[in-house]
DOBA-120450 format. One record per residue (C-alpha): x, y, z; chain; residue in three letters. Coordinates in Angstrom, 1 decimal. Layout:
residues N
+--------+--------+--------+-------+------+
|      u |      v |      w | kette | rest |
+--------+--------+--------+-------+------+
|      X |      Y |      Z |     A |  Ala |
...
+--------+--------+--------+-------+------+
This chain:
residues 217
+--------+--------+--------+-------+------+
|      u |      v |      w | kette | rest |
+--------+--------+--------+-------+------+
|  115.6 |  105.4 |  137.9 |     A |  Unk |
|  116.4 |  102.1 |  138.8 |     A |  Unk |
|  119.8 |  101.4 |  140.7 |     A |  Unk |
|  122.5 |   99.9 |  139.2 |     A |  Unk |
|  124.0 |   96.5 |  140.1 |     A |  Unk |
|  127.1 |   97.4 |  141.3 |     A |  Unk |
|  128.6 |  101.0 |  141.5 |     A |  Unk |
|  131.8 |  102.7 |  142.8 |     A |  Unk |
|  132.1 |  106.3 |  143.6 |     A |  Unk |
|  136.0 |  108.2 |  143.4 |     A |  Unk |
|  137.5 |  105.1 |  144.6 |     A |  Unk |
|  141.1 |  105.8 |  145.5 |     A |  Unk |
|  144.2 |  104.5 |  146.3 |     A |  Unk |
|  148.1 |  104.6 |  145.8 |     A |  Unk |
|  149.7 |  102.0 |  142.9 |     A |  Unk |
|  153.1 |  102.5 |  143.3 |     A |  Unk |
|  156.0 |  104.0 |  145.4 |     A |  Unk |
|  156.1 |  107.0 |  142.7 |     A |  Unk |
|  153.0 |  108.1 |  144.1 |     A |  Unk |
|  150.4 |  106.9 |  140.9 |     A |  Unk |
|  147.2 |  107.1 |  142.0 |     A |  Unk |
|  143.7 |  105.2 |  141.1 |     A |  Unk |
|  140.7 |  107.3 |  141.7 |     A |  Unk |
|  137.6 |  105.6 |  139.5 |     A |  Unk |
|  133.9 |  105.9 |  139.3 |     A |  Unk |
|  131.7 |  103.7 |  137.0 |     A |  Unk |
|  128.5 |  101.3 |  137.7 |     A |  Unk |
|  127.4 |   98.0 |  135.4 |     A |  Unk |
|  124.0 |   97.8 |  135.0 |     A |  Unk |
|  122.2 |   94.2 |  135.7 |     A |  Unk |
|  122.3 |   91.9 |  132.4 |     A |  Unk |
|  125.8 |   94.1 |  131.6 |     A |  Unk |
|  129.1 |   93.3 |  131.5 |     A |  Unk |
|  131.6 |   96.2 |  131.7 |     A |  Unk |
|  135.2 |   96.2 |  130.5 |     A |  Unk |
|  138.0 |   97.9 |  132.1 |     A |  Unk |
|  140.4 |   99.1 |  129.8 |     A |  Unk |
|  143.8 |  101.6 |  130.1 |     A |  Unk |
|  147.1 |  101.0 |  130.2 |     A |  Unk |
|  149.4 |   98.8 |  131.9 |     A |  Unk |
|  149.8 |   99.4 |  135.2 |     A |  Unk |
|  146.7 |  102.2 |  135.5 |     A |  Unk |
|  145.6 |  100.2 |  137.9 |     A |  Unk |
|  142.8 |   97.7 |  135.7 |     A |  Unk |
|  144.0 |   94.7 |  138.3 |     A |  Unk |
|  143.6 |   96.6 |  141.7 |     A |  Unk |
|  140.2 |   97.8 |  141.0 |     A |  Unk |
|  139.2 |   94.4 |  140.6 |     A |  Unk |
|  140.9 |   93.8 |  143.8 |     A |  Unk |
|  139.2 |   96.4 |  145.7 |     A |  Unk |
|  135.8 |   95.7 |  144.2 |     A |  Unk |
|  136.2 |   92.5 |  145.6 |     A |  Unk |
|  137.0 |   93.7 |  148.6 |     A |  Unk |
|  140.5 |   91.8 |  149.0 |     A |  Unk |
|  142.5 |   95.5 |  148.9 |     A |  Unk |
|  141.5 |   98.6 |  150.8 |     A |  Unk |
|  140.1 |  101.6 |  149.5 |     A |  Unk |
|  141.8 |  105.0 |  150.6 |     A |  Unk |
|  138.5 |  106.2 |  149.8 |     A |  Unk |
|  135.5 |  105.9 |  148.2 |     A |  Unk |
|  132.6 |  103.9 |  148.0 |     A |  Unk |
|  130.7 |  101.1 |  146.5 |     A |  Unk |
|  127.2 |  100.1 |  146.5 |     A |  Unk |
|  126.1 |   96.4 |  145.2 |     A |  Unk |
|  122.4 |   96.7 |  144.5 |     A |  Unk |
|  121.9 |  100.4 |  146.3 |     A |  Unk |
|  123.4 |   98.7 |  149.6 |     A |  Unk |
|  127.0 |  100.3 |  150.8 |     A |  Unk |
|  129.7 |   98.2 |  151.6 |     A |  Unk |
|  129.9 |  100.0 |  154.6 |     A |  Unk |
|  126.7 |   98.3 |  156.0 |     A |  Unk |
|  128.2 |   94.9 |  154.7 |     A |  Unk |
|  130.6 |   92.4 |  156.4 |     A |  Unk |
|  133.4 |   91.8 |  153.8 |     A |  Unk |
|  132.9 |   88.0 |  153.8 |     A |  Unk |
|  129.6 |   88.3 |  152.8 |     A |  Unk |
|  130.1 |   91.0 |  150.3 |     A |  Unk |
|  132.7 |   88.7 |  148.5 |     A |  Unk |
|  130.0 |   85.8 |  148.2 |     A |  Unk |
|  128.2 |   88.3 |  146.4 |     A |  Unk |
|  130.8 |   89.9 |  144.4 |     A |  Unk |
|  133.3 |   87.3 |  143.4 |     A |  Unk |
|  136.9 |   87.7 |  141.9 |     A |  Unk |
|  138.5 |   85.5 |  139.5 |     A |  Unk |
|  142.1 |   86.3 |  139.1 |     A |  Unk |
|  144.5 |   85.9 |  135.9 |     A |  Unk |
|  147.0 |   83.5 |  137.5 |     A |  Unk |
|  144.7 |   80.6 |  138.6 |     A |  Unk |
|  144.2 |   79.3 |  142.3 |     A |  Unk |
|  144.3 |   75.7 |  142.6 |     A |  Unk |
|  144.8 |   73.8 |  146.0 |     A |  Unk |
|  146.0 |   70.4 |  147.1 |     A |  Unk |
|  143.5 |   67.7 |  146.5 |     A |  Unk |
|  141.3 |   66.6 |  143.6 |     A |  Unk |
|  139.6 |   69.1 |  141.0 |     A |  Unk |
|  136.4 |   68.4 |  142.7 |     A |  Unk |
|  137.8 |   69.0 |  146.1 |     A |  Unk |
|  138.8 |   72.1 |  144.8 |     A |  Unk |
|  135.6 |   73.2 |  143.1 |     A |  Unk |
|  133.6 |   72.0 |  146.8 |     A |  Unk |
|  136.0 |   73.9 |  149.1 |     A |  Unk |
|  134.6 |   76.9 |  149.5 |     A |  Unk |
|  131.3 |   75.3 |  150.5 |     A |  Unk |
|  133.3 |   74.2 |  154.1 |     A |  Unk |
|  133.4 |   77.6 |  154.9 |     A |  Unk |
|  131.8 |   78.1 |  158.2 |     A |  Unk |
|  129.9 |   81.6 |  156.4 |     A |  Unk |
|  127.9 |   78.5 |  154.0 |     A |  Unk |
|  127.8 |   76.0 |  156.2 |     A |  Unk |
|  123.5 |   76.4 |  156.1 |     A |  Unk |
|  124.0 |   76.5 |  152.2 |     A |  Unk |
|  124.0 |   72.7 |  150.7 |     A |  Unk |
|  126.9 |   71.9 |  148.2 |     A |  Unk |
|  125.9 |   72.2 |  144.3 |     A |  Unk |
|  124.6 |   68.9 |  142.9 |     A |  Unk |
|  126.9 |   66.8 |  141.0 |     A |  Unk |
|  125.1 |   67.7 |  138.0 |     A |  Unk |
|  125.6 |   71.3 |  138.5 |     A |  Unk |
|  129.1 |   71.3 |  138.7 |     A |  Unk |
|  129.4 |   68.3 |  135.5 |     A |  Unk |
|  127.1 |   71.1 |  133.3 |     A |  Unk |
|  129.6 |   73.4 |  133.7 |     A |  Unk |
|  132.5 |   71.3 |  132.9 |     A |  Unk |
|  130.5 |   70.5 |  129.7 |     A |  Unk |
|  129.7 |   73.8 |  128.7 |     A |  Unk |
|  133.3 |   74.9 |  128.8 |     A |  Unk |
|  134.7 |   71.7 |  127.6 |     A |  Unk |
|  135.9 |   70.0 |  130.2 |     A |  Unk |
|  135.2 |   66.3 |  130.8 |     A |  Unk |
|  133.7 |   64.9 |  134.1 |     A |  Unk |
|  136.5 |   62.8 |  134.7 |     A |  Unk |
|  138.9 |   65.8 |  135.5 |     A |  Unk |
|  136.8 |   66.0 |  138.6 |     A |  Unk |
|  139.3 |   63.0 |  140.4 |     A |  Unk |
|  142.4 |   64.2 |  138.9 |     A |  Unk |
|  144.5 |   66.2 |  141.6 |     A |  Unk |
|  144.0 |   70.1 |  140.7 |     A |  Unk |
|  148.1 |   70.7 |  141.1 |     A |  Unk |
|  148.3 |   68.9 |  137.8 |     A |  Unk |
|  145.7 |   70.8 |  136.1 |     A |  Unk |
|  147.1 |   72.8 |  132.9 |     A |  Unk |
|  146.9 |   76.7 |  132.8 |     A |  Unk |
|  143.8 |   76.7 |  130.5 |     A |  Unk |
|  142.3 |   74.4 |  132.7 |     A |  Unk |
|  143.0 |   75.7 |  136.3 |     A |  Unk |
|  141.3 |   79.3 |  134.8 |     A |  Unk |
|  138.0 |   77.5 |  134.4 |     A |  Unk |
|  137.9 |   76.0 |  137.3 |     A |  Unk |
|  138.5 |   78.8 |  139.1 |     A |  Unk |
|  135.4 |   80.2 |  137.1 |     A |  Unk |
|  133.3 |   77.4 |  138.0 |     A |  Unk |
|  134.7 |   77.5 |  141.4 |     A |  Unk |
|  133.2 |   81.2 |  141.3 |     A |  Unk |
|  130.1 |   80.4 |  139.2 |     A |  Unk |
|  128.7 |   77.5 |  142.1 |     A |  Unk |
|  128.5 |   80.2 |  145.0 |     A |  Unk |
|  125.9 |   81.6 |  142.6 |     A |  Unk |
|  127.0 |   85.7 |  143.1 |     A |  Unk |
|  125.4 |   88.7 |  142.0 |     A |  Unk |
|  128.4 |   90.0 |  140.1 |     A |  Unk |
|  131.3 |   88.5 |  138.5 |     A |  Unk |
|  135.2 |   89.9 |  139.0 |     A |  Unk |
|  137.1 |   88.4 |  136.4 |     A |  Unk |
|  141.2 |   89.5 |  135.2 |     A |  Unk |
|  142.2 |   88.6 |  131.9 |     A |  Unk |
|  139.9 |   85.3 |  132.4 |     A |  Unk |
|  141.4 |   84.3 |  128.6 |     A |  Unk |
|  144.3 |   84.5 |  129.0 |     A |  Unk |
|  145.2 |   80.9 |  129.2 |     A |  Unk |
|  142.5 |   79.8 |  125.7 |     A |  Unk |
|  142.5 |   79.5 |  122.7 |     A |  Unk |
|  140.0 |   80.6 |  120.3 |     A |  Unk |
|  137.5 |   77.5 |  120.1 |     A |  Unk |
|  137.5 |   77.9 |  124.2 |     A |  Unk |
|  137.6 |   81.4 |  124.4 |     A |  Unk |
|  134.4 |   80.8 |  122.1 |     A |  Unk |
|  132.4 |   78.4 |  125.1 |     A |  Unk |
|  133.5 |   80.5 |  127.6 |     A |  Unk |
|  131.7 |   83.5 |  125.6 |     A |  Unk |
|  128.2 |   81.8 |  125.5 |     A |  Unk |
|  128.5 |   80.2 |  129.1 |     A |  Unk |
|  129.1 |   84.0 |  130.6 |     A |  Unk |
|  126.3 |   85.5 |  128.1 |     A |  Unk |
|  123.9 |   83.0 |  129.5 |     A |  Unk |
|  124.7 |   83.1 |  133.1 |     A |  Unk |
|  124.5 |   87.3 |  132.8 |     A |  Unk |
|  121.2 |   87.0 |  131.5 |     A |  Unk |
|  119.8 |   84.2 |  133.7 |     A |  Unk |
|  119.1 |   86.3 |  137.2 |     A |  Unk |
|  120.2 |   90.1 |  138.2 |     A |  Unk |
|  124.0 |   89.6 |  137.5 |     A |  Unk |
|  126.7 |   91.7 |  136.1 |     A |  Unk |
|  130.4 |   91.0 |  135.3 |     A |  Unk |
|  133.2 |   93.5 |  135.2 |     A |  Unk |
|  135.8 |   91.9 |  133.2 |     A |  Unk |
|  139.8 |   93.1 |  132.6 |     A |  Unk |
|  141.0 |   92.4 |  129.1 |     A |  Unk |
|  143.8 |   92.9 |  126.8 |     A |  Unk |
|  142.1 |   91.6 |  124.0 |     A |  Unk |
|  139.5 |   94.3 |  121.9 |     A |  Unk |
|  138.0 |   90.9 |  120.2 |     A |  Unk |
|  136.5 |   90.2 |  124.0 |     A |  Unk |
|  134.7 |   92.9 |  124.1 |     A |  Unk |
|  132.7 |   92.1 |  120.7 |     A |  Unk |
|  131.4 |   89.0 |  122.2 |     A |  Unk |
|  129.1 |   90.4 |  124.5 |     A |  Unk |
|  125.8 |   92.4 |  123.2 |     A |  Unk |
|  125.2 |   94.2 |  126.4 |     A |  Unk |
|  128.5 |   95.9 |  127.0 |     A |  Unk |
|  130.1 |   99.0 |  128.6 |     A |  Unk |
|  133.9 |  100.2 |  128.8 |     A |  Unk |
|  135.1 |  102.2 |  131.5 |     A |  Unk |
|  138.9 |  103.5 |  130.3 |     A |  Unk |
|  141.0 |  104.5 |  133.6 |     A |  Unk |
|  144.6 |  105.8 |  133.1 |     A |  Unk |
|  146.1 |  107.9 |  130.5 |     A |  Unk |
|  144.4 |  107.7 |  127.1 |     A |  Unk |
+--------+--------+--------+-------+------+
């Protein structure tokens, strides 16, 4: 049987000072995507977190293509397995200084920056226009700091994509883009996305789905 992408085993840990606990298996298969759904606060956000290795696990385990993340340095398992949060990170300096900045990390200084054109595609497929690259990011809107944060993700080129509430900030006609551009970047290589989402409608745009329900029904 082949091994899925990414996979998770009883992963566990403490939400809240009332003592609510997350304890979660699941898997997304490559080509998938695989939506987290539940309740507020049953914990949708922090499995992200811990996926992406940016909270701890009590316990548990995860595998990204039958490899542990015990047998992985965490820097390297979050090249791999990238997580886009709700609220948007932007930092001082131009959009493109932004969307570059990760590639001054000394774990890809061997790995050359994306080509120009790489980084304008993206802005055209989710309908942005190539002269936001020299505007400063801090005065980026809320809809527009979201993708850039995906396309920040997008040019490290992971294995699987984390991604909370990621529309949030659209409306329908980008909602819409962002659709196809995530449809096409899942099928392109052996990806996955695990994706958090309040809206059902989300769901329905993407053929190869799965839905993993954590918290109370």
């Amino acid at each position: 049987m082949e091994t899925a992408l990414l996979s998770f085993q009883d992963l566990t840990r403490t939400l809240d000072d009332e003592g609510r606990i997350l304890k979660v298996s699941g898997k997304v298969e490559t080509g998938q995507v695989l939506f987290v759904q539940g309740p507020s606060g049953a914990g949708k956000s922090t499995l992200l977190r811990i996926l992406g290795r940016l909270l701890t696990a009590t316990a548990g385990e995860a595998w990204l293509q039958g490899c542990s993340w015990k047998d992985m340095p965490a820097p390297h398992w979050r090249l791999k397995v990238q997580y886009v949060s709700q609220k948007p990170v932007v930092f001082d300096g131009t959009v493109e200084d932004n969307l570059l900045m990760p590639f001054n990390f000394k774990l890809l200084n061997q790995k050359p920056s994306p080509p120009r054109e790489q980084v304008k595609d993206y802005l055209e497929r989710l309908q942005l226009p190539a002269g936001l690259l020299e505007q400063p990011a801090k005065t980026l809107s809320g809809g527009e700091a979201a993708r850039i944060a995906l396309i920040r993700a997008l040019l490290l080129d992971p294995a699987v994509l984390l991604l909370d509430e990621p529309t949030a900030y659209l409306d329908e006609d980008n909602r819409q883009h962002l659709f196809t551009l995530l449809n096409r970047w899942v099928a392109e290589k052996p990806r996955a996305i695990v994706m958090v989402s309040h809206n059902e409608q989300d769901l329905l745009a993407f053929p190869q789905h799965n839905s993993l329900f954590i918290g109370r029904r």
